[in-house]
C-alpha positions as CSV (number, residue, x, y, z in Angstrom):
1,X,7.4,37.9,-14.9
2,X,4.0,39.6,-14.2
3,X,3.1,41.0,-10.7
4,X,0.9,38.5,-10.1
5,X,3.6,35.9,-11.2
6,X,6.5,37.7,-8.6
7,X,3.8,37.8,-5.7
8,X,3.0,34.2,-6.2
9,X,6.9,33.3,-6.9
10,X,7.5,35.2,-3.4
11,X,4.9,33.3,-1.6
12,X,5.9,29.8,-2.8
13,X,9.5,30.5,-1.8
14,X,8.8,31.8,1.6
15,X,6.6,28.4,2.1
16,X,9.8,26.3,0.7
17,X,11.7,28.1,3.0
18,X,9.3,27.6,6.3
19,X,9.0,23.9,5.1
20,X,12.9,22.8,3.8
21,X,14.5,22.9,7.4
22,X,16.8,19.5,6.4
23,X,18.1,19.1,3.4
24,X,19.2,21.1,0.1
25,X,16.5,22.0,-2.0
26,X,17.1,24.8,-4.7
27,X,14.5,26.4,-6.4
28,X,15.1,27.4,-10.0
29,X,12.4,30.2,-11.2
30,X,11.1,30.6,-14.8
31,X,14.0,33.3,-15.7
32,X,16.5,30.7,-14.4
33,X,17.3,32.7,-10.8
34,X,18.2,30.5,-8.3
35,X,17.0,30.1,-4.7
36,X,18.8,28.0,-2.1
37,X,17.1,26.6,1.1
38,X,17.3,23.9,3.6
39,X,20.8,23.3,5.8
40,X,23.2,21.9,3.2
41,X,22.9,18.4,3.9
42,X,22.1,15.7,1.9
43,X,20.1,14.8,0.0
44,X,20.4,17.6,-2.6
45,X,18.0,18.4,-5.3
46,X,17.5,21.7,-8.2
47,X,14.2,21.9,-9.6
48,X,13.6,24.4,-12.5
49,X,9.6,25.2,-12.7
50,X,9.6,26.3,-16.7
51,X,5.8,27.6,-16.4
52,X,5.1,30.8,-14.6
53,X,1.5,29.4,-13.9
54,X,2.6,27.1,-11.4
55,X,3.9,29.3,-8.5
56,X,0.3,30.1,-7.7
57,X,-0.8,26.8,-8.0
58,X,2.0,25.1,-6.0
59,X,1.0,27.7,-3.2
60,X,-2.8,26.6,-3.1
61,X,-2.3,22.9,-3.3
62,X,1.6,21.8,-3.3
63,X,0.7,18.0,-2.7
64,X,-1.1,17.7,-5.7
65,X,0.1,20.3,-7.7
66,X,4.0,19.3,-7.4
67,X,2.9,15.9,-8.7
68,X,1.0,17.2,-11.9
69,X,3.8,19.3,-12.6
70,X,6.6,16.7,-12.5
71,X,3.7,14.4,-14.5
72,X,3.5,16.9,-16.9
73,X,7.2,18.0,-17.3
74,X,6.9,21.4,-15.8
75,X,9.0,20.4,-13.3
76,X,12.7,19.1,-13.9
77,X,15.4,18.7,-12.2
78,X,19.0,19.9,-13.1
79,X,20.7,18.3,-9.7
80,X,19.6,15.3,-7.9
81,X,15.7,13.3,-9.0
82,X,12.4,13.3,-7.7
83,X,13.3,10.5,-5.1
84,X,15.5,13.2,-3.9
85,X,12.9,15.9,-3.9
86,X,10.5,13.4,-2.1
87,X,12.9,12.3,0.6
88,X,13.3,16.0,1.3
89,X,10.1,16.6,1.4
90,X,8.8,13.8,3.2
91,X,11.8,14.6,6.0
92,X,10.1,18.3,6.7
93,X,6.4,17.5,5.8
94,X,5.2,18.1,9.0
95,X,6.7,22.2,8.6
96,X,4.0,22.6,5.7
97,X,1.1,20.8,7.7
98,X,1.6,22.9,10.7
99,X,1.4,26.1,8.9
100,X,-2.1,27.9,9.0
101,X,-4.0,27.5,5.4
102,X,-2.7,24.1,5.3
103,X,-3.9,23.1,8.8
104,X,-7.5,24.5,7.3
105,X,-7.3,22.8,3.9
106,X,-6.6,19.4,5.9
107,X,-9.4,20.3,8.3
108,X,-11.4,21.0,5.3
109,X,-10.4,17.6,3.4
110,X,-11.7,15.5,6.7
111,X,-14.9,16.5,6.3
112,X,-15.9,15.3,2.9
113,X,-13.9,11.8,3.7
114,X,-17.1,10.1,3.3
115,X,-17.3,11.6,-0.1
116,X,-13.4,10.8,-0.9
117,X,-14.8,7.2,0.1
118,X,-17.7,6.6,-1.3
119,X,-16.9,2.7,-2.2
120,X,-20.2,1.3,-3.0
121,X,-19.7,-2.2,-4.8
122,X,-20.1,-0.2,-8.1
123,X,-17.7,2.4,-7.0
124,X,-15.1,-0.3,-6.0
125,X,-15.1,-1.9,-8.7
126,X,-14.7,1.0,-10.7
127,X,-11.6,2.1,-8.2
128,X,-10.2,-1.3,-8.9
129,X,-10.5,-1.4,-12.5
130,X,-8.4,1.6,-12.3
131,X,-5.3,0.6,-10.6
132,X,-5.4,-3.0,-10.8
133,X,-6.5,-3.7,-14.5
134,X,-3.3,-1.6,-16.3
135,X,-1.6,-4.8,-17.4
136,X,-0.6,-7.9,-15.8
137,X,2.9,-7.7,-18.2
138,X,3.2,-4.2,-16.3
139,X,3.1,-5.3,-12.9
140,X,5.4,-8.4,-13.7
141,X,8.3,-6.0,-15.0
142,X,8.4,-4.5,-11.3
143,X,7.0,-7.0,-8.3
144,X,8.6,-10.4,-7.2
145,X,8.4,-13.5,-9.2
146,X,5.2,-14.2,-7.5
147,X,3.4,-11.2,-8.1
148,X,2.9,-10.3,-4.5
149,X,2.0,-6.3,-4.8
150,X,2.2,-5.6,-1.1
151,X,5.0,-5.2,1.9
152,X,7.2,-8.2,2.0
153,X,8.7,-9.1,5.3
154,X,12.2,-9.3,5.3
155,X,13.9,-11.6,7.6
156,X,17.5,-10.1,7.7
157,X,19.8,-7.6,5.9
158,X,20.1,-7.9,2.3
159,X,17.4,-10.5,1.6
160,X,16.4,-10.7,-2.3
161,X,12.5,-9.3,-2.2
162,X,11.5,-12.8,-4.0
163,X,12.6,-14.0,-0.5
164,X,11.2,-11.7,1.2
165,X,7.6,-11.8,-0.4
166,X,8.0,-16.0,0.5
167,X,8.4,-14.5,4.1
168,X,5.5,-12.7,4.2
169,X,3.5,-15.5,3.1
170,X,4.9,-17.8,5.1
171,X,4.6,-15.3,8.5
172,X,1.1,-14.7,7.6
173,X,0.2,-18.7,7.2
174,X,1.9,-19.0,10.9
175,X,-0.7,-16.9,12.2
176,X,-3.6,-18.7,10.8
177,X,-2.6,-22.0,12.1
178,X,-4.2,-23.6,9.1
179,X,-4.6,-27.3,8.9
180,X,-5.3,-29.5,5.8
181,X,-8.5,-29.4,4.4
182,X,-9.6,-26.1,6.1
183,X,-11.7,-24.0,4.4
184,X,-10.1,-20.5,4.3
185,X,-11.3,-16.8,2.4
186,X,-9.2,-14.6,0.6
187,X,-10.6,-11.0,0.7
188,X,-8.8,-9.4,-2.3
189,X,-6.3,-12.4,-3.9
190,X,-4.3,-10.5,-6.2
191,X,-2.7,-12.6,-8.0
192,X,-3.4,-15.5,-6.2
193,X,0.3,-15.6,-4.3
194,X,-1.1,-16.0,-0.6
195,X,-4.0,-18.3,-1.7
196,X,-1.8,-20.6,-4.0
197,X,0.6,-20.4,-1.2
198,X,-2.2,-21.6,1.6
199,X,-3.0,-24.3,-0.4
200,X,0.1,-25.8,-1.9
201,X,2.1,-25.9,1.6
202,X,-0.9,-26.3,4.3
203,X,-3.2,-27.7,1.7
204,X,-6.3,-25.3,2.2
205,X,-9.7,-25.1,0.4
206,X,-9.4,-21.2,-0.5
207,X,-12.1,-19.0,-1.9
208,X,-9.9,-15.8,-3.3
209,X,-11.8,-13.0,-4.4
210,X,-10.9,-9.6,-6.2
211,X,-12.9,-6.5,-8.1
212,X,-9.9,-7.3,-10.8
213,X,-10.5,-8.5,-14.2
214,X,-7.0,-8.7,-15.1
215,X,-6.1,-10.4,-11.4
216,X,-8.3,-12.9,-11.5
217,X,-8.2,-14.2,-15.0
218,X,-3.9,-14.6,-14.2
219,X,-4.9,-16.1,-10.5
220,X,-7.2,-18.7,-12.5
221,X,-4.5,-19.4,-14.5
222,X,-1.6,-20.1,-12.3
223,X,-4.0,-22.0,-10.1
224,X,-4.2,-24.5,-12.8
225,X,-0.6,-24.6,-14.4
226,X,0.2,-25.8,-10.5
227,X,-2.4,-28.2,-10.5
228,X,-4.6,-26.4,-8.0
229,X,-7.3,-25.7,-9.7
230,X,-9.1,-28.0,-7.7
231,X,-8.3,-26.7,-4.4
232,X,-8.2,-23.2,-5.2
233,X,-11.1,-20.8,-6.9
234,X,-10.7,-17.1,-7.9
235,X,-14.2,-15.6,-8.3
236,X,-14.7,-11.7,-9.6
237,X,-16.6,-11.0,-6.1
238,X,-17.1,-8.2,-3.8
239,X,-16.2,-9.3,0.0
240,X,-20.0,-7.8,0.3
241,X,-21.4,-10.6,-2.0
242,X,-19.4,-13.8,-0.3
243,X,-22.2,-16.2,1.2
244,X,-20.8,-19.2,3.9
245,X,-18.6,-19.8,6.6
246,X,-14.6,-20.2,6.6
247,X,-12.4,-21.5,9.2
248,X,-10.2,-19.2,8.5
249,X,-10.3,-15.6,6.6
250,X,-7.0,-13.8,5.4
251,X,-6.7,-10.2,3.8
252,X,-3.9,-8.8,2.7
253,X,-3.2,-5.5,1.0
254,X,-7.1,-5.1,0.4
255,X,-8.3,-3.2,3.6
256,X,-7.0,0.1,2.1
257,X,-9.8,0.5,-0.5
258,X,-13.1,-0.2,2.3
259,X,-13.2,3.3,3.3
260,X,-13.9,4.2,7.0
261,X,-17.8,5.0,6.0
262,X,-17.9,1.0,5.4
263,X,-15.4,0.0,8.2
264,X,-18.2,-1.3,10.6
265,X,-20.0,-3.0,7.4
266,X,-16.4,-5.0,7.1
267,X,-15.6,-6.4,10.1
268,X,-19.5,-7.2,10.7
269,X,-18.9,-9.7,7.3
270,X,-16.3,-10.9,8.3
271,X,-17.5,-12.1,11.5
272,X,-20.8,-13.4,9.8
273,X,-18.2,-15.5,7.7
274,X,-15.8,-16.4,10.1
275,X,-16.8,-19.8,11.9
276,X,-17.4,-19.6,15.6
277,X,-13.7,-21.5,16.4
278,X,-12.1,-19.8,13.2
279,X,-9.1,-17.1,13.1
280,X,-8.6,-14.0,10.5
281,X,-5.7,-12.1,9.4
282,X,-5.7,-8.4,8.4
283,X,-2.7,-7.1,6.8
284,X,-3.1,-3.2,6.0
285,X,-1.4,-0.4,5.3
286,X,-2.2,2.4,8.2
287,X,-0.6,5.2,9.9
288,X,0.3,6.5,13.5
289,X,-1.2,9.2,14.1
290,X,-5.0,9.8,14.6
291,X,-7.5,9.9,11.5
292,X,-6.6,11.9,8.5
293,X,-7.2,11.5,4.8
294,X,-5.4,10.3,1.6
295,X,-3.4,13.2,-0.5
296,X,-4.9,14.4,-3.3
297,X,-2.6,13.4,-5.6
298,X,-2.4,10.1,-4.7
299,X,-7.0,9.9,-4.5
300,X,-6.2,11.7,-8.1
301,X,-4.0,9.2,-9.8
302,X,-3.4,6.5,-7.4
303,X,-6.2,4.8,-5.6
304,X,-9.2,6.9,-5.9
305,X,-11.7,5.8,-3.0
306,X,-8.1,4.5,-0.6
307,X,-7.1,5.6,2.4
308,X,-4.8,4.3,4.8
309,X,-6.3,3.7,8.7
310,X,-5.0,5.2,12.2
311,X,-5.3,2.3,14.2
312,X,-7.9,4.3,16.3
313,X,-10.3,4.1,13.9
314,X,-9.4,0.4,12.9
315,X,-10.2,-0.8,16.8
316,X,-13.1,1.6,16.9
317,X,-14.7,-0.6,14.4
318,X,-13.6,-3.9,15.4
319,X,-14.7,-3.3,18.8
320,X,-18.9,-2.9,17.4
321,X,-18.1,-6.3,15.6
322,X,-17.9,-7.9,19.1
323,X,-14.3,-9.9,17.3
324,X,-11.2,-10.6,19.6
325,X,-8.2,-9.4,18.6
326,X,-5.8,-11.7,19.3
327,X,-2.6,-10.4,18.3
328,X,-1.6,-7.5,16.6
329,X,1.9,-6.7,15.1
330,X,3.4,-3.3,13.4
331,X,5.5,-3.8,10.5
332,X,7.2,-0.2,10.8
333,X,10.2,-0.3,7.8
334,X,9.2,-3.0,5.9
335,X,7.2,-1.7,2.9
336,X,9.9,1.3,2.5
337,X,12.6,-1.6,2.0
338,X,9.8,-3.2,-0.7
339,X,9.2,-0.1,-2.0
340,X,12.8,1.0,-2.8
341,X,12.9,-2.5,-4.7
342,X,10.2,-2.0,-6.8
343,X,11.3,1.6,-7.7
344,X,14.9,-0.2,-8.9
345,X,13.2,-3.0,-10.7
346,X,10.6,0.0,-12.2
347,X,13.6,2.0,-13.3
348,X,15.8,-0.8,-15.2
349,X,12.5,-2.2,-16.8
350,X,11.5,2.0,-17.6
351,X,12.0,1.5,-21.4
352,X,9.1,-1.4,-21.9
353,X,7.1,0.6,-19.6
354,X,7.4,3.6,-21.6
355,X,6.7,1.5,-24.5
356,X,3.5,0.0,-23.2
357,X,2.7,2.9,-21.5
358,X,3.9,7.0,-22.5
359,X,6.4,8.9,-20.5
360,X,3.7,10.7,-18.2
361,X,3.1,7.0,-16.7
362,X,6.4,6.5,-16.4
363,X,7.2,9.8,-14.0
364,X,3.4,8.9,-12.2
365,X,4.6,6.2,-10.9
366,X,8.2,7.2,-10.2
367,X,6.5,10.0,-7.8
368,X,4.3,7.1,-6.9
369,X,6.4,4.8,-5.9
370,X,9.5,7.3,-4.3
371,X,6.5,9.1,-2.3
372,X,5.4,6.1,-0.6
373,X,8.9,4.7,0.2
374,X,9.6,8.0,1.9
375,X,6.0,8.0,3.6
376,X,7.1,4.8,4.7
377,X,11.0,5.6,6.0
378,X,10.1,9.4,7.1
379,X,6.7,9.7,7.6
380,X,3.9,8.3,9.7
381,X,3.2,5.0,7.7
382,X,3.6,1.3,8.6
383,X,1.4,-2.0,8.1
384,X,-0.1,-3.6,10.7
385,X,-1.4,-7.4,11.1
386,X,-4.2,-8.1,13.1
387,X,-5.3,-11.7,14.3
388,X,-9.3,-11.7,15.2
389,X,-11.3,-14.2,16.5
390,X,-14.6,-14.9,18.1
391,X,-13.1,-17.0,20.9
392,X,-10.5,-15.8,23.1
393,X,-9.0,-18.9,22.9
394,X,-9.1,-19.8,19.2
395,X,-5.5,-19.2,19.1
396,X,-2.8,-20.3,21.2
397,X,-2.1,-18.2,24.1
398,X,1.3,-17.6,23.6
399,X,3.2,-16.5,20.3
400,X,5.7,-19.4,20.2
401,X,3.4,-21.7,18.1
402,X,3.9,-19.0,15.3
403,X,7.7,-19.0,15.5
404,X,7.3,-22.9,15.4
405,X,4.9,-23.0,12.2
406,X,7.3,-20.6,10.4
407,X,10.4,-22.8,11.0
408,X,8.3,-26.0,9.6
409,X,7.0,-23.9,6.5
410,X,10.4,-23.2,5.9
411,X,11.4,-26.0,6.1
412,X,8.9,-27.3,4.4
413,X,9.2,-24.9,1.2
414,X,12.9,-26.6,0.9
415,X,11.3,-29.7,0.0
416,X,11.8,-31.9,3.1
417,X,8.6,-32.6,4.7
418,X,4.7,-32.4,3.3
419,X,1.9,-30.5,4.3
420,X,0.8,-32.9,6.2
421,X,3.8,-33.3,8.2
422,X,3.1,-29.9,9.8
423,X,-0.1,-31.3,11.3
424,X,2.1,-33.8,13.2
């Protein structure tokens, strides 16, 4: 080991050891030494970094750095995983963000936000392409039957996520109060679950649009094997480019990729496009605590261009669009129960993966997906919905018609009463 090496070795373990205050993290050097740290509880992990190089590195930037070097296979572990080594780190994150250098490099990181977020309709599209356009065969080996890629909403102990994901739909069509024939916008349809959903059980007119090839070729598709073709259209749009007005608007899972720079620009469309007695429904990820910015890694390999709101920020901008909000809701634990679900389904389906993929993929989007559960169960993550209106009174003014709607869609979904029913 070179000087330089043992200096940088000798700084990286004394940050472990400020950082690892719960848990069992041993650190295994180059020449095989061994260094123990945390309390000795679970959950326990040993990770051997086989390149010299990367004590230095991990010291300057650990959050992107540890990522590239488990990518990479620098990085392995002879006890526990990487879900292991991400719960542990997750559980003691804010020891490393409260020490000095890393309190400046954050500092340092909110200040070219606007840069990190620079989600011009070009740039988006180029963000989505990125993430969203892999492979629709690759997204169906991990997400429910239905393709929902965003937090399910799970009802009770134990619920299957296909289940779950129906929930979510269902909770999020209570809060609209659709009725037939209403003409509703989907800012960001996926893969058409929530507008399919809309129009099959409460039998909308929905406009879905998406920045993703792949999505909305699939979305055009499934619209027409259920004979919905007619009710429903997926168009390649930016929410920028939408022209009308819509009794209702929903977005789910899309609010991520706007970017604080274009917040106001957002909820300024949307109330331009939102009729005068209409509701909307935001579903986004966000966190607690007051504005920050997305990890490197993740802006790296991820979502490029994302970043998840403080609710500061959110109202901040909701307030210039003169909207009501009308009710708001924090889902706090369930994306870390979605999360851990996909990661299963990921890991028996991690052969075919490999196969359409390479091995690299495979451990991106094992740290992907383990470092977002744990952001989700230990850190400052949750999703949030938020009902706006123009009116104060667009909605009802108490909660129970929502509770009401969901037990009719329910039972609706079972097969014993009609769309039309509901209206009743």
């Amino acid at each position: 080991m070179s000087a330089f090496d043992g200096l940088f070795f000798s700084m990286l373990n004394a940050m472990i050891g400020h950082t690892v205050k719960r848990g069992s993290l041993t650190v295994i050097d180059a020449q095989g030494r061994r260094h123990q740290h945390g309390d000795g509880s679970a959950p326990f992990a040993a990770m051997r970094l086989t390149d010299p190089s990367l004590y230095g590195q991990i010291v300057l930037n650990p959050e992107l750095k540890v990522g590239e070097a488990y990518m990479d296979g620098a990085l392995i572990f002879e006890e526990g995983s990487v879900r292991d080594l991400l719960q542990i780190f997750h559980s003691n994150a804010a020891n490393l963000r409260n020490r000095a250098l890393r309190r400046l490099a954050g500092e340092a990181m909110r200040r070219l936000r606007r840069v990190q977020q620079h989600n011009t309709i070009g740039k988006a599209r180029e963000h989505a392409a990125h993430h969203y356009d892999l492979s629709n065969e690759f997204y169906r080996l991990f997400l429910d039957e239905d393709l929902n890629y965003s937090c399910a909403y799970f009802e009770h102990e134990g619920q299957s996520l296909e289940a779950a994901q129906k929930a979510k739909l269902r909770h999020i069509a209570a809060k609209l109060k659709i009725e037939s024939g209403m003409r509703v916008l989907d800012i960001g349809s996926g893969w058409g679950s929530m507008a399919l959903y809309l129009a099959e059980h409460l039998g909308a007119e929905v406009v879905g649009v998406t920045l993703s090839k792949e999505q909305q070729a699939l979305a055009t598709m499934r619209a027409r094997e259920r004979g919905l073709d007619r009710k429903v259209d997926f168009r390649l749009l930016d929410y920028r480019q939408v022209d009308g007005r819509f009794d209702r608007i929903v977005s789910v899972g899309m609010f991520e990729h706007v970017g604080v720079p274009y917040y106001s620009g957002f909820f300024q469309k949307l109330s331009d496009l939102l009729a005068e007695d209409g509701l909307a429904l935001l579903h986004s990820i966000g966190h607690k605590g007051p504005p920050n910015v997305t990890g490197p890694w993740v802006r790296k390999y991820i979502f490029p261009g994302g970043y998840s709101p403080a609710l500061s920020e959110t109202f901040a901008a909701i307030e210039r669009s003169g909207l009501w909000a009308t009710d708001v809701e924090i889902l706090r634990l369930h994306y870390a129960d979605t999360l851990k679900e996909w990661e299963r389904r990921f890991q028996s389906n991690r052969r075919e993966i490999a196969g359409l993929f390479d091995e690299r993929f495979c451990r991106m989007w094992e740290f992907y997906l383990s470092s977002s559960e744990f952001a989700f169960r230990a850190g400052g993550h949750m999703v949030f919905q938020i009902q706006l209106a123009h009116r104060r009174d667009a909605a009802p003014i108490r909660r129970d018609y929502m509770l009401e709607a969901e037990a009719a869609l329910r039972e609706q979904e079972g097969g014993r009463r009609s769309f039309s029913s509901l209206q009743a």
